[in-house]
N, C-alpha and C positions, 0 to 999 in steps of 0.2 A: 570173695568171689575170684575165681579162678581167672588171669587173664586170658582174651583172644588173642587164637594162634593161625596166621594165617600161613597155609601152607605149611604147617607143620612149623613153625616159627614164631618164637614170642618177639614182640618190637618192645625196645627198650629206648626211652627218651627222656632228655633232661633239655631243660630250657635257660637260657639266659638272654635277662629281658632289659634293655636298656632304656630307660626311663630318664628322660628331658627335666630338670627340675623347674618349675615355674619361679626362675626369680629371675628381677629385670636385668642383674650385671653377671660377671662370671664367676665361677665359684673361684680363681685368684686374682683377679683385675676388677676393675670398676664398667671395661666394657660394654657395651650393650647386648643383650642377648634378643633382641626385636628380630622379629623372624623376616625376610624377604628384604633387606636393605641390596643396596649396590655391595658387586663383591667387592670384599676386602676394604668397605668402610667403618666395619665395626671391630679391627683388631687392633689393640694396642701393643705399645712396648713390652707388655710384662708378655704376652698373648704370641708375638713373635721370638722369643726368647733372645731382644738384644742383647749385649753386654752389660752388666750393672743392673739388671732387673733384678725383682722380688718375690716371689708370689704370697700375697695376705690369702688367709680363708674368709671363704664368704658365712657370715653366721649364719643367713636364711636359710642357704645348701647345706648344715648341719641341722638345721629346727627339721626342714622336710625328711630328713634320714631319722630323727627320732620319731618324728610322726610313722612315719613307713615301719620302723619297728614293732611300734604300739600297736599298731594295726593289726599286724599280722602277729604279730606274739610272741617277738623274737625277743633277744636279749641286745638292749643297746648296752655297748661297748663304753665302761667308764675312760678309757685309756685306748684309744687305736694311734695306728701310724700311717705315713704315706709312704708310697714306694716310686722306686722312675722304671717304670716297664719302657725294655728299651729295644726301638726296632727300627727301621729306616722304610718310610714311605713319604711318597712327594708332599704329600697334606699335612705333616706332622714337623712343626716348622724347628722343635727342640732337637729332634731326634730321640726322643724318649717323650713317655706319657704319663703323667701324674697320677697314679694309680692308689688302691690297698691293694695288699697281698697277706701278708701273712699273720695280721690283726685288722682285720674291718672296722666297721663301725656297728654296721650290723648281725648278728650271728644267728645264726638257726630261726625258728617261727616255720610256719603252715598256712597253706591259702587252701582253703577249703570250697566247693564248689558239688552240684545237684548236673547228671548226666543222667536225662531222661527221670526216675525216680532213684536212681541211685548216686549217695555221696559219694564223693572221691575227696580226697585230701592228699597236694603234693607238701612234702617237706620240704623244707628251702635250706640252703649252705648257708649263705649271706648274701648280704648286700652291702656293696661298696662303692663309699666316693670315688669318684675319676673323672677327669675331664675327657670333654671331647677330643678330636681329631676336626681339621679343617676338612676340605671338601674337591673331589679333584672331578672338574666340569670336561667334559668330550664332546666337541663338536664336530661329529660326525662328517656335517654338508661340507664344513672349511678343512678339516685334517688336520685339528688343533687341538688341544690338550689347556685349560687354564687350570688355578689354584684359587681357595675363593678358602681366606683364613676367618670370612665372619666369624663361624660356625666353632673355630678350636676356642678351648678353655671353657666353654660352655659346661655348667655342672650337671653331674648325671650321676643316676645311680643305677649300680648293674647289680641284679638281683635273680641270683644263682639258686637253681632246685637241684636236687636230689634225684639220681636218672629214678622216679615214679613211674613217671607217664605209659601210657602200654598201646595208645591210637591214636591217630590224628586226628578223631574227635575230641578227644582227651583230651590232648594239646591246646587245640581251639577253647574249648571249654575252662581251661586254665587257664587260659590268654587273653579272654574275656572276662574272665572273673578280678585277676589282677590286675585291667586294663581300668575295669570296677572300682577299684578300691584305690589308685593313687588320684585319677579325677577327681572321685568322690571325697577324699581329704587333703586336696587341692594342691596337691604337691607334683602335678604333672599333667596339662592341656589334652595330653591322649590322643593328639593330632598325629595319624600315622603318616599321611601322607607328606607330613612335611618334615616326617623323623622324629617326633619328639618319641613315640613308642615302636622301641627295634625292636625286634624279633631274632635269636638266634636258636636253631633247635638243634641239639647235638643226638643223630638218629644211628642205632646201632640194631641188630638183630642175634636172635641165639636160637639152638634150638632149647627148650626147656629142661630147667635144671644144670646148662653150661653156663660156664663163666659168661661176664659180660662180653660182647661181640668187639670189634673195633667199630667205633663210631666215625663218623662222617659230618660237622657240622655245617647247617644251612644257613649263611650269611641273611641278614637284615630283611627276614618276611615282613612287609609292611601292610600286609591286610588279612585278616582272616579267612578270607577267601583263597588266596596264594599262599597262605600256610598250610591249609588241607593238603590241597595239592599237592605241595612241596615235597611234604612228609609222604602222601602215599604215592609218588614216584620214587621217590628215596627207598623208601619198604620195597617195594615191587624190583628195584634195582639191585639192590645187597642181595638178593633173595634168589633171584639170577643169576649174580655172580659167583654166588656159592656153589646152587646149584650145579654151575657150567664147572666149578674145581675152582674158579679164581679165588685169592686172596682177598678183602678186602684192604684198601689200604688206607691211613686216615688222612684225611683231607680238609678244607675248606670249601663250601660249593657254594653256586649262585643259582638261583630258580628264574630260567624263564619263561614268564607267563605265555607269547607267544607261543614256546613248543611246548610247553608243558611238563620241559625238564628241567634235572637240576645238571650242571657243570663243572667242575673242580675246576679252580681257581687256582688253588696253592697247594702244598703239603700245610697240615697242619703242625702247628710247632705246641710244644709243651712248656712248664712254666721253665724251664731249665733253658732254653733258646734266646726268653726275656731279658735274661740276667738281672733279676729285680735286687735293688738295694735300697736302704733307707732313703728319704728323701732329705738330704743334706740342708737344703732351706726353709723344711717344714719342722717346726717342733711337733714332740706329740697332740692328739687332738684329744683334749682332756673335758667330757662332760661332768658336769655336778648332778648330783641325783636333785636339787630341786629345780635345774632346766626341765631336766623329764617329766618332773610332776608338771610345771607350769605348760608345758608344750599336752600334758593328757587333760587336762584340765579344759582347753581349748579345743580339743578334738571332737566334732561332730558324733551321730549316734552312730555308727559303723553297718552298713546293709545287711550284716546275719542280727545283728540285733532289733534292728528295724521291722526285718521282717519277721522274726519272732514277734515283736509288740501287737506287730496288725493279725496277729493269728491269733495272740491272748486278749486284745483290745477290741478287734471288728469282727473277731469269729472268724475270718480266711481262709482257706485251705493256704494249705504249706505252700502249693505253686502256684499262687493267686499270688500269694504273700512275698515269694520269690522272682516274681515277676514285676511285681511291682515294684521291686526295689535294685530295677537294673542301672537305673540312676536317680540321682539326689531330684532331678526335677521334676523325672515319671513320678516317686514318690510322695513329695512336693503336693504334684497335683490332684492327686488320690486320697490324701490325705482332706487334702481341703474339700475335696467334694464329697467324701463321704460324712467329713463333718457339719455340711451345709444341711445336705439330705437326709441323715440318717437313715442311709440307705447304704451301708457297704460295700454287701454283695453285689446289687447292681451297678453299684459305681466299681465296683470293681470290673464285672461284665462287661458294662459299655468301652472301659479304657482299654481292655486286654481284647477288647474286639473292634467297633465301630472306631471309636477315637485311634486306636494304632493303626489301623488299615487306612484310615487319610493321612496319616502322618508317613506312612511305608509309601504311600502313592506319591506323596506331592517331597518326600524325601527330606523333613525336615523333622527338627525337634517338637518336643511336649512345650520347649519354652516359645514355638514361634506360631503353636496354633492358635487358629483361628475363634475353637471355642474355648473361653474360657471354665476354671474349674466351677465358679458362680454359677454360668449361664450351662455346663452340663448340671448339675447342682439342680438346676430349676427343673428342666426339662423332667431328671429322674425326677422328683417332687409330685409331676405330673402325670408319672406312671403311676406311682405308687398309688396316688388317692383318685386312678380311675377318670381321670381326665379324659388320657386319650390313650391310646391302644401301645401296642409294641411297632407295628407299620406307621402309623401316626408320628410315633417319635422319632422315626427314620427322616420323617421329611422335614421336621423340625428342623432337626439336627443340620439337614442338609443348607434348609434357609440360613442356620448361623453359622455354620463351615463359609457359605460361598457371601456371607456379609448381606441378606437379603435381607436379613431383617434382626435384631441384638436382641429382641425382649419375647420369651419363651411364648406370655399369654397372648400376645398382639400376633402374633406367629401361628399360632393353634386359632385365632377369634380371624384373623386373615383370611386364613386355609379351610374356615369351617372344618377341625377336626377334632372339635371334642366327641366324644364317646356318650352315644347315646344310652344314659341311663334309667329316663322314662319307664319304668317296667310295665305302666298299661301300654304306650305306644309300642314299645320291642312286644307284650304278647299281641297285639292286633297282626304284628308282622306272623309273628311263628304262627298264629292259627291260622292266615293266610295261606302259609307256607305247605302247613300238614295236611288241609284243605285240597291244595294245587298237586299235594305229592304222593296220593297214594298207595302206591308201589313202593317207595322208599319207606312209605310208613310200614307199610305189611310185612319188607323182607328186615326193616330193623327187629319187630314186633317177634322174625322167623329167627332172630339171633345173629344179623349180619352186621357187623359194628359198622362198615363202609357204608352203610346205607344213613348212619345217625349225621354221618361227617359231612356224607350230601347233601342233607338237611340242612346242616349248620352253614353250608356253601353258600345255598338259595338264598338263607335269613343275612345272611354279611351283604351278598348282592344287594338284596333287596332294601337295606342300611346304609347302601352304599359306603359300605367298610366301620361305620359309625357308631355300628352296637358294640357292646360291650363284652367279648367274645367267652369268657366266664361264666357272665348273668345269661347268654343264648343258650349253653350249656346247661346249664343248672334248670331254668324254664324249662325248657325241650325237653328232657327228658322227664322233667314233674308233668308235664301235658303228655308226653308218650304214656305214660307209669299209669296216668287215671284211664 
């Protein structure tokens, strides 16, 4: 499919997404990597780059980069190196940054991903170790500037695409799906607001069929929300600028949320400004091909997989099946309820609807509700074999969301709302009913469907909601038919 052209303009974007590794010390020090400590209680000697220091690797930050490989489907690197990317800024305590450059660890793979009903698949460069940088704090009120080195040495992986991308839906929708896949194999908290997942989007524009445009990169989007945005003022800007005759020129920018624009910050520099060289106190990083087995062997069932099983397994549709698998614990809990109930489809219904909309309201996870997958499990149980209605389960639901009551049948025998299945007491109602209504009966009778539904209105009234709205159906219209 051909990409959108806005104004006469294809948008061309590549992403590089830096990913926080979950391990407790730093990928070359023993450190602490504990997130919200007092500044500059978690750096050590190796971390500040005294005199006589060393940097060791961290194993874990190696095991997470093969994991990250496998995932995506790249080729882990038997043999990479480290490099000293070297530049001067107040937070970066060496003056250079432990970097890969020109051997990663990671090489090429695909993150694939569903925009609306259509796949997209970006291609990835790599992904490479590198440490952090510290952290440089502004305080605005006092006219002070501090340095907070918890944060450097901390291990990360930057994981480079392919300029793919063509929208800042795109974008998002990559950003999420990626954000997906390193929580879900546990190799990165996905905590944006406290940095563990940056964001940088490098956004360029052309008219179609010209070469690439000069890009523009958008420093550390930390929410998907302020990524949209980011990118289509960035779009709408280059687009302008052309327009008007200007150049573009390549830069570095910052997005603010307040104005809702982006700002150049710096020139951007190219890899030639870095001066990257071997890193003199790192050997090569040399894996064995049965680390890789041993770290696949351990790896979880991966979300495109997942959600493939529940579409061969529970019958699913594809975006049931994709949806439910936006994380390890949505999944988790769907799973389990469907195999309580034997009820799939509706366990699938209820989550992608009732249960996410308390979850979106009250702003919390599938791990901190209130109903569990048992106690929906029961509930659906109670649809299925005619208990109680579809409105009936609403209020259930409600009693165990707000903790009124934990046990589905004392809930329903409480509330009096099981579903009246009597078929002699539900026909005494409907003959009541066809009796009382005449006119409804005559113009159904004249071929007015709206006249059957009034009927059926009267008989739920008169049940006070407790019939069985199938079995009203099904009666009513065998007593209209005689």
């Amino acid at each position: 499919m051909s990409a959108k052209l806005i104004h006469g303009y294809e948008v061309v974007i590549g992403f590089e997404t830096h990913a926080q590794l979950a391990t407790k010390s730093k990928i070359f020090s023993r450190a602490s990597t504990a997130f919200g400590a007092e500044p500059n209680t978690q750096a050590c000697a190796v971390d500040l780059a005294l005199p006589g220091t060393l940097p060791v690797m961290n194993r874990e930050a190696v095991a997470c980069a093969i994991r990250l490989g496998l995932a995506l489907g790249s080729h882990v690197a038997p043999r990479s190196i480290f490099a000293r990317k070297n530049y001067f800024y107040p937070d970066l305590p060496k003056g250079y940054q432990i970097s890969q450059f020109e051997i990663p660890v990671v090489q090429g793979g695909e993150v694939s991903f569903y925009l609306g009903d259509e796949k997209k698949t970006v291609r990835l460069v790599r992904a490479h170790l590198e440490e952090d940088a510290g952290k440089s704090l502004h305080e605005d009120f006092i006219g002070q500037s501090g340095i907070d080195l918890n944060r450097a040495g901390t291990p990360l992986l930057e994981i480079v695409t392919e300029p793919d991308i063509r929208s800042s839906e795109e974008a998002v929708a990559y950003a999420k799906e990626l954000h997906k896949i390193v929580t879900w194999i546990g190799i990165c908290d996905g905590n944006m607001q406290e940095g563990s997942f940056r964001c940088d989007a490098n956004v360029s524009v052309r008219k179609p069929g010209a070469p690439l445009g000069t890009r523009r990169e958008i420093k550390n989007l930390n929410s998907f929300k302020f990524m949209q945005q980011a990118i289509d003022y960035e779009i709408r800007w280059q687009i302008e600028q052309i327009e008007d005759g200007h150049a573009i020129q390549q830069a570095t920018v910052l997005f603010d949320p307040d104005t809702g624009e982006t700002r150049a910050m710096r020139t951007k520099e190219d890899a030639a400004d870095y001066r990257y060289f071997p890193d003199p106190d790192l050997p090569p990083l040399v894996i064995a091909p049965d680390w890789i087995e041993r770290e696949r062997s351990q790896m979880p069932e991966l979300p495109r997989a997942m959600a493939a099983r529940f579409v061969a397994d529970y019958g699913l549709p594809e975006y049931d099946a994709t949806t439910l698998t936006q994380s390890k614990a949505m999944a988790a809990y769907f799973e389990a309820a469907a195999k309580a109930c034997s009820q799939p489809k509706l366990a699938s219904n209820w989550i992608m609807g009732e249960v996410s909309r308390r979850l979106n309201t009250a702003e919390i996870g599938v791990e901190q509700a209130p109903v569990s997958s048992a106690q929906l499990a029961a509930l659906i149980g109670r649809i299925a074999d005619g208990t109680i209605s579809n409105n009936a389960a609403k209020q259930v639901f409600d009693a165990l969301w707000t903790g009124e009551g934990t046990e589905v049948d004392a809930i329903i025998e409480a509330k009096g709302l099981k579903q009246m299945n009597d078929s002699g007491a539900l026909e005494k109602i409907i003959d009541e009913v066809i009796t009382a209504n005449p006119d409804n009966v005559a113009q159904f009778k004249a071929g007015k469907d709206k006249a059957f539904n009034a009927l059926v209105g009267q008989i739920m009234k008169a049940s006070k909601g407790k019939a069985n709205p199938q079995q009203v159906n099904d009666l009513l219209r065998a007593k209209l038919a005689g």
